[in-house]
C-alpha positions as CSV (number, residue, x, y, z in Angstrom):
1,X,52.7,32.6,-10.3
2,X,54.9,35.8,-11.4
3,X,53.1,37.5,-8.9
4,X,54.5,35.0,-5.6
5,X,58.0,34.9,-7.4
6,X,58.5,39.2,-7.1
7,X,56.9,39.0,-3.4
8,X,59.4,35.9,-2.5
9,X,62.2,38.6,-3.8
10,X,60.7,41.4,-1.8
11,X,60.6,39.1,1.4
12,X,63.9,37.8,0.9
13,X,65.1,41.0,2.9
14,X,62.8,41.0,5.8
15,X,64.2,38.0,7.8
16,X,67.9,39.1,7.7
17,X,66.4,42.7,8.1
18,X,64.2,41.8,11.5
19,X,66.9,39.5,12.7
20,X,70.1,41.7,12.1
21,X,68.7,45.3,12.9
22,X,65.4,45.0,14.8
23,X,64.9,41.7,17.0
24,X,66.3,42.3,20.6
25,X,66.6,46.3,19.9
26,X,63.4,47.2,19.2
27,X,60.1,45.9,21.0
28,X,58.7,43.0,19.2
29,X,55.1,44.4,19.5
30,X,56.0,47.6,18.2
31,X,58.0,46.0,15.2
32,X,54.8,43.6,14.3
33,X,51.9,46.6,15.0
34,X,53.9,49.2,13.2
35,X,54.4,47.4,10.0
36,X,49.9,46.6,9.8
37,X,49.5,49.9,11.2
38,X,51.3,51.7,8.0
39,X,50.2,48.7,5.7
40,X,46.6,49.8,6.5
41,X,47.0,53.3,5.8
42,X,47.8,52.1,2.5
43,X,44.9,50.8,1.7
44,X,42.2,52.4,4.0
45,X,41.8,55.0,1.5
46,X,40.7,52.6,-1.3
47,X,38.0,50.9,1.2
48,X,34.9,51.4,-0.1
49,X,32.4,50.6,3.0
50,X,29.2,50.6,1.4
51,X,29.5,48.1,-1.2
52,X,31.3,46.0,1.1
53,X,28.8,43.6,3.6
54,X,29.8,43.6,6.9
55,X,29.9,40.0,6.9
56,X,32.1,40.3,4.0
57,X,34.4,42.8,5.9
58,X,34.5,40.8,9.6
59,X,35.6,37.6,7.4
60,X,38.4,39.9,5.9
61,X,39.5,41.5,9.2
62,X,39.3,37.3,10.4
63,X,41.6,36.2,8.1
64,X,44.1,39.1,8.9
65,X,44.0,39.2,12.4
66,X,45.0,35.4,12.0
67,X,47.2,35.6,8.6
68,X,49.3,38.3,10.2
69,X,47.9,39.2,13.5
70,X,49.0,35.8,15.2
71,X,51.3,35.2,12.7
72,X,53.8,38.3,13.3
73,X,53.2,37.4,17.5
74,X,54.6,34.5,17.0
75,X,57.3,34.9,14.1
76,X,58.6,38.2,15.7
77,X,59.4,36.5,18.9
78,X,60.8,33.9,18.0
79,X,64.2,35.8,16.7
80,X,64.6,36.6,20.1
81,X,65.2,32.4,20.5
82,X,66.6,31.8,17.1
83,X,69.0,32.9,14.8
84,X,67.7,34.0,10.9
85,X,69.1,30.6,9.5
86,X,67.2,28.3,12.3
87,X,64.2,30.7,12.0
88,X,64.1,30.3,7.8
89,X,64.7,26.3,8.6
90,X,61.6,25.9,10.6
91,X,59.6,27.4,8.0
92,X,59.9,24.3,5.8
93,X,56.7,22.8,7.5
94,X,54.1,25.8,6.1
95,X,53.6,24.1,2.8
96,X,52.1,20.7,4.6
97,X,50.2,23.3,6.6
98,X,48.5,24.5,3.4
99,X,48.0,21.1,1.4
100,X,46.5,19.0,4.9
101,X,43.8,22.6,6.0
102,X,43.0,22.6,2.5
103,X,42.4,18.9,2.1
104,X,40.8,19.3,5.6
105,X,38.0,22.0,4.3
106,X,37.7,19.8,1.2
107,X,37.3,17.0,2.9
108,X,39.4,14.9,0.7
109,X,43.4,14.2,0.4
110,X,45.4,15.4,-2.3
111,X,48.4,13.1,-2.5
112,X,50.1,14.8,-5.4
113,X,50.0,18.1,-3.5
114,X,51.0,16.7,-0.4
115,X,53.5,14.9,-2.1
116,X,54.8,18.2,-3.3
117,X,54.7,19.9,-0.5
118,X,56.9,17.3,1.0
119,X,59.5,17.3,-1.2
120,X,59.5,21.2,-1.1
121,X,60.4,20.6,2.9
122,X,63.1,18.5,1.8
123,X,64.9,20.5,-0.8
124,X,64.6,23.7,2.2
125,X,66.1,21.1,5.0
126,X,68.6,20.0,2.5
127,X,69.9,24.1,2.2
128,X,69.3,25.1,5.2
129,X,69.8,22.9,7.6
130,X,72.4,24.1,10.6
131,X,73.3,23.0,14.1
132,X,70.5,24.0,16.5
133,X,70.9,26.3,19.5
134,X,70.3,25.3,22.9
135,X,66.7,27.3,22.6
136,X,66.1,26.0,19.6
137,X,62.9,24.6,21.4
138,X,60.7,27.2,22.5
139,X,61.8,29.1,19.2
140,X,60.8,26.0,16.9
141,X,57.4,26.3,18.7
142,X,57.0,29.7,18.2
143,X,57.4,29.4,13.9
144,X,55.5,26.6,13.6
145,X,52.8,28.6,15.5
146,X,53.4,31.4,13.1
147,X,53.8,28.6,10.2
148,X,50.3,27.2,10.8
149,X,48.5,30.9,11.4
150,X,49.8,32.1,8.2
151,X,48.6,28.6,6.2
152,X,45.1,29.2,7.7
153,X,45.3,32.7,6.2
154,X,46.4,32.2,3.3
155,X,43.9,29.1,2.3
156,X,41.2,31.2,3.9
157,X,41.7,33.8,1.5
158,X,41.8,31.6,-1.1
159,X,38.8,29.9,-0.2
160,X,37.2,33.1,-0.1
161,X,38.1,34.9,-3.2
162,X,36.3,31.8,-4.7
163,X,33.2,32.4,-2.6
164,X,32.8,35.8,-3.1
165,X,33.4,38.6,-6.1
166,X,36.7,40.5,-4.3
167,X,37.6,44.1,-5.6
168,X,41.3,43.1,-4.0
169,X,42.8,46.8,-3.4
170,X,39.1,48.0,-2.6
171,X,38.9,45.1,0.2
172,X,42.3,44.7,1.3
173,X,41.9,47.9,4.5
174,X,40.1,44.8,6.3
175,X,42.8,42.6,6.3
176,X,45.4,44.9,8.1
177,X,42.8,46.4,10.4
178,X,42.1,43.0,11.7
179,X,45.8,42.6,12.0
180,X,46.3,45.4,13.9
181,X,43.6,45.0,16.9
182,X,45.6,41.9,17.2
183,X,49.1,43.2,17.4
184,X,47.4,46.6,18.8
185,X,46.1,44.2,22.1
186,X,49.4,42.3,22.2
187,X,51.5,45.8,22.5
188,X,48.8,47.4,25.0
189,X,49.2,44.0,27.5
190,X,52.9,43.0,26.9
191,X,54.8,45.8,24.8
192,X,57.9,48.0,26.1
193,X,56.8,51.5,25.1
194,X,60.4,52.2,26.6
195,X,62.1,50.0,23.6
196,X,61.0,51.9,19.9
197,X,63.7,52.5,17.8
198,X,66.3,54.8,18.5
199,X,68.0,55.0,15.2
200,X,66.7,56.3,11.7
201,X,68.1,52.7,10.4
202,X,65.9,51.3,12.6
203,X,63.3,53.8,11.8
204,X,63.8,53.2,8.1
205,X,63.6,49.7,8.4
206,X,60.8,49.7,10.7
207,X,58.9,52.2,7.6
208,X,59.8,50.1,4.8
209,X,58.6,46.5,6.2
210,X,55.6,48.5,6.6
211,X,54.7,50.2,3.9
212,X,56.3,48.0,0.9
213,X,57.0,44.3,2.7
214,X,53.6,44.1,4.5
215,X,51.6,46.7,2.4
216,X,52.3,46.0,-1.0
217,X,53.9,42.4,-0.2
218,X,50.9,40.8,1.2
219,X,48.2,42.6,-1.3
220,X,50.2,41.1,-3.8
221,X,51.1,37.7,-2.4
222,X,47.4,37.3,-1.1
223,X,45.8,38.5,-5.0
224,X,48.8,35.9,-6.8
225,X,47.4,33.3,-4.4
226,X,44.3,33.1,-6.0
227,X,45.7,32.3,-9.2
228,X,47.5,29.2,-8.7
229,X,46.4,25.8,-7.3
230,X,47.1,25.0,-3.6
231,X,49.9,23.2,-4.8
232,X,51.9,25.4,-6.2
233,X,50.9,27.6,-3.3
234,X,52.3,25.5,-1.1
235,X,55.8,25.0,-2.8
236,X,56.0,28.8,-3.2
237,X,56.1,29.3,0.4
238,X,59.3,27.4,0.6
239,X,61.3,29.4,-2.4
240,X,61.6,31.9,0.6
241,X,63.8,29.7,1.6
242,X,66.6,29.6,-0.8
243,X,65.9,33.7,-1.7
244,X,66.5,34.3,2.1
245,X,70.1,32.4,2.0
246,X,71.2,34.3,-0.9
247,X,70.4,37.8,0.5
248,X,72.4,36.8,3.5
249,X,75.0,35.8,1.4
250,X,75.3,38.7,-1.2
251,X,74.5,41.3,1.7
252,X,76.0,40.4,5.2
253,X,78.7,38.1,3.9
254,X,77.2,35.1,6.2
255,X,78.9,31.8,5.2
256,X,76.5,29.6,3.1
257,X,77.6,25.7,1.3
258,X,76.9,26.7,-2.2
259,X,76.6,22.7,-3.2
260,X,73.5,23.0,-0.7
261,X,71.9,25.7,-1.4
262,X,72.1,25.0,-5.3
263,X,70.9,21.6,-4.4
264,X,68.1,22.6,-2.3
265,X,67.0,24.9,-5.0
266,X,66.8,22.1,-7.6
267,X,64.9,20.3,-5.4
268,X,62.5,22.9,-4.8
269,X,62.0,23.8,-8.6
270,X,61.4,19.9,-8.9
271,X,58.5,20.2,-6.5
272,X,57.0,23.6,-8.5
273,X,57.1,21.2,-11.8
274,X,55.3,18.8,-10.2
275,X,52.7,20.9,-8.6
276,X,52.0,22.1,-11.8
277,X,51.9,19.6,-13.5
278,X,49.7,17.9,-11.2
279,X,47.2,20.9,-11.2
280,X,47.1,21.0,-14.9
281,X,46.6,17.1,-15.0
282,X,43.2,17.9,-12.2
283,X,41.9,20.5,-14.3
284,X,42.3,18.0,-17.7
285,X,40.2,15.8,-15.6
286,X,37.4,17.5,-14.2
287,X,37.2,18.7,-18.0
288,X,36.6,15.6,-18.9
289,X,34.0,14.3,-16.5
């Protein structure tokens, strides 16, 4: 769990960054193929092909191309529809992503995670919830695309570090190759070569989402995931939420209702307790059978 709640800090920057500084200046294709592209150069040195199966390594590159690959199509795009307090907003829906493909692979329904997961959604839409642009459509569409690309992902990894014996950091080159031929095809067939970043804030920005947001964020996000229970995984990916609001508000002065946001929050936390709670109360009972 301490792992999720010092990525969740490190994202908290990322959506105010993207939207304020990089979404409608700079290419979208570039912004998303960049950031895998130096998050893999990261890691490619630690990649240790020969004790690696390649069935091993395509299910890796699978679960990248789809965790961020797809994801970043679909998230980056949609700033160009919606502004960062609509885009955090539609987020709220990842956590009933996570609990129903998990239930789904299980084959069985786990209300007390579900349950969670739905009151993390409501403690987000009670912080966050704003008047709606008129493209507020095609934008929702686009996040829950991204939402439900970066569920699969993330229970896919999970389901797979219990499968298999993962030396994370000696692994982890797969996952950001396979996002990048993703985000690589996406630039080649649709990408502005004319629109890169002009600025070294851009530049800067562009480099550190890359190297320390995606790089070290997602190594660490994806090995903390594998650690908790679904539920608590699922509730984490709504504390984003409230971090995301706060940066806004500490940083570029946007307006925020303080009653709401420390409401949402509570709410939130709420949901963690449970989710715990309810994972510690499964484990006491498969211990006992």
């Amino acid at each position: 769990m301490p792992l999720l709640w010092i990525v969740t800090a490190l994202w908290a920057f990322s959506f105010s960054l993207i939207g304020v500084y990089l979404a409608g200046q700079v290419d979208t294709w570039f912004s998303a193929l960049s950031r895998t592209v130096l998050a893999a150069l990261v890691f490619v040195p630690f990649l240790k092909p020969r004790q690696i199966k390649a069935q091993l390594a395509l299910k890796l590159m699978a679960i990248g191309a789809i965790q961020i690959g797809l994801m970043y199509s679909f998230y980056y795009h949609s700033f160009l529809y919606l502004s960062v307090p609509e885009v955090l907003l539609f987020t709220v829906m990842t956590p009933v992503y996570i609990t129903l493909i998990n239930d789904l692979l299980e084959h069985k329904i786990n209300y007390h995670f579900l349950f969670s997961a739905l009151l993390a959604i409501v403690g987000a839409i009670t912080m966050r919830y704003t008047e709606l642009t008129s493209d507020y459509l095609f934008g929702l569409l686009l996040v829950q695309g991204a939402n439900l690309c970066f569920a699969l992902g993330q229970v896919g990894y999970k389901k797979l570090s219990e499968q298999q014996t993962l030396v994370h950091h000696q692994s982890f080159g797969y996952f950001f190759i396979g996002a990048s031929v993703i985000l690589g095809l996406g630039f080649m067939l649709f990408g502005n070569a004319q629109q890169l970043p002009t600025t070294e804030l851009q530049w800067g920005i562009v480099i550190y989402l890359g190297l320390v947001a995606s790089g070290i964020g997602y190594f660490v996000w994806n090995l903390g995931l594998t650690r908790v229970s679904v539920g608590e995984l699922a509730v984490m990916n709504n504390a984003l939420i409230p971090a995301g609001i706060m940066v806004n508000l500490l940083i570029w002065n946007r307006e925020a209702d303080l009653l709401r946001l420390g409401a949402g929050s509570l709410i939130i936390f709420c949901a963690l307790i449970y989710s715990q709670r309810s994972a510690k109360l499964n484990s006491a009972n498969k211990s006992a059978i």
